[in-house]
C-alpha positions in Angstrom: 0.0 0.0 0.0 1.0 3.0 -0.8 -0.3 6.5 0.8 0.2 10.1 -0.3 -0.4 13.1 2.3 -1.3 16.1 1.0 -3.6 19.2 2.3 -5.5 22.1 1.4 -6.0 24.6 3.7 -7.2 23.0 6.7 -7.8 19.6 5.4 -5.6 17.1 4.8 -6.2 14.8 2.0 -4.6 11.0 2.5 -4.0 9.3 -1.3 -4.3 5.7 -0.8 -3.0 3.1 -3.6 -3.3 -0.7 -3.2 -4.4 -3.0 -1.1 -6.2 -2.2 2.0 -6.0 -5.9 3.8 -4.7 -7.7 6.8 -1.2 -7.0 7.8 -0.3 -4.3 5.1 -2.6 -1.2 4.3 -4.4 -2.0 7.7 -1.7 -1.1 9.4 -0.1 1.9 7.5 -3.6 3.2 7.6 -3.7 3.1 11.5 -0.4 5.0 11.8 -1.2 7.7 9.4 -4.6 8.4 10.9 -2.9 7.9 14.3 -0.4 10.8 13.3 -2.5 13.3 11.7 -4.7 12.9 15.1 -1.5 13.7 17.2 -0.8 17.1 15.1 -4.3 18.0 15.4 -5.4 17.2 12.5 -9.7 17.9 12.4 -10.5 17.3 8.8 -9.2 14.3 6.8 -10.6 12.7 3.8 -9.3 8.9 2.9 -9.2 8.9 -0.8 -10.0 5.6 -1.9 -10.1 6.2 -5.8 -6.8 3.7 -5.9 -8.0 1.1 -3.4 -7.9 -2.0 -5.2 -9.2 -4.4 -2.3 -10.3 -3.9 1.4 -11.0 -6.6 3.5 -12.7 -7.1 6.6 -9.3 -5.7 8.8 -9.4 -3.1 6.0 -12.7 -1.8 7.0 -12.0 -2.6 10.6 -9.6 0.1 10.5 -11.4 2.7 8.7 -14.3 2.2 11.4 -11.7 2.3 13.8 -10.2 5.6 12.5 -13.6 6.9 12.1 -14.7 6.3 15.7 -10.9 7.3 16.9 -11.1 10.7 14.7 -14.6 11.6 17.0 -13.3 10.9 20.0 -10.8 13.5 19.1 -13.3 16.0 17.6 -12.2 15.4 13.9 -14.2 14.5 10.8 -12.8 11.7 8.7 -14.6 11.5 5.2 -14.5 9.2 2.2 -13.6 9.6 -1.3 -14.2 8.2 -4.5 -14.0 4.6 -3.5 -14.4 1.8 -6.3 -17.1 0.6 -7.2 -16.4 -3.0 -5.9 -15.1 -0.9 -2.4 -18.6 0.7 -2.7 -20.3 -2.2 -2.7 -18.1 -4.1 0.1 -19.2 -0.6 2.1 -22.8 -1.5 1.4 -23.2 -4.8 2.7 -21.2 -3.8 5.9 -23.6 -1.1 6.3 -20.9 1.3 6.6 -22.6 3.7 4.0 -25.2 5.3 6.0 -22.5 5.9 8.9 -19.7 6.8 6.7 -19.9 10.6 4.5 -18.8 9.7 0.7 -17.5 11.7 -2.2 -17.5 11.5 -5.5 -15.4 14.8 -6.1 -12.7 16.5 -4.3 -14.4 19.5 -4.2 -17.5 18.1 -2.5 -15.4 16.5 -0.2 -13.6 20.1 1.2 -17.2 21.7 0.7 -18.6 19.1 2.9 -16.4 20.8 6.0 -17.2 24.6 5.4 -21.2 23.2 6.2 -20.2 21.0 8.9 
């Protein structure tokens, strides 16, 4: 797995590429969240556009960042997933819990209302 941090204005924007699965994107995906919480980090969108495969430990993390990022007072939103990631968020019912983008620019509007 490969991730990208980037940000724009007050949001940071996290690139993911490759697999999001036990014992490799599960993890890096627990440390980056885990850092950008410790700077203070309140807005953060997980761009999925590049995820080729999440499995069960790779959705137990992004839950797990999600509930982690409220208990700190931040927002963490979703981003163009796949459509075989969509659909993997759908049966978990992760959907209705989870805010997802199909633009960028939805995505960093989404904040300004919040």
């Amino acid at each position: 797995m490969k991730v990208d941090v980037r940000h724009t204005d007050d949001v940071i924007i996290v690139d993911l590429d490759g697999r999001l699965v036990l014992g490799v994107g599960d993890e890096i995906l627990r440390d980056v969240v885990n850092e950008l919480l410790a700077e203070d980090w309140k807005k953060i969108v997980l761009n999925l556009r590049k995820v080729t495969i999440i499995d069960s430990s790779g959705i137990g993390e992004v839950v797990a960042s999600w509930k982690l990022a409220k208990r700190f007072g931040a927002s963490i939103k979703l981003l163009r997933p796949a459509p075989q990631i969509q659909r993997t968020l759908r049966l978990t019912q992760l959907l209705p819990l989870l805010e997802v983008f199909e633009s960028e620019e939805e995505a960093l509007a989404s904040f300004q209302t919040a």
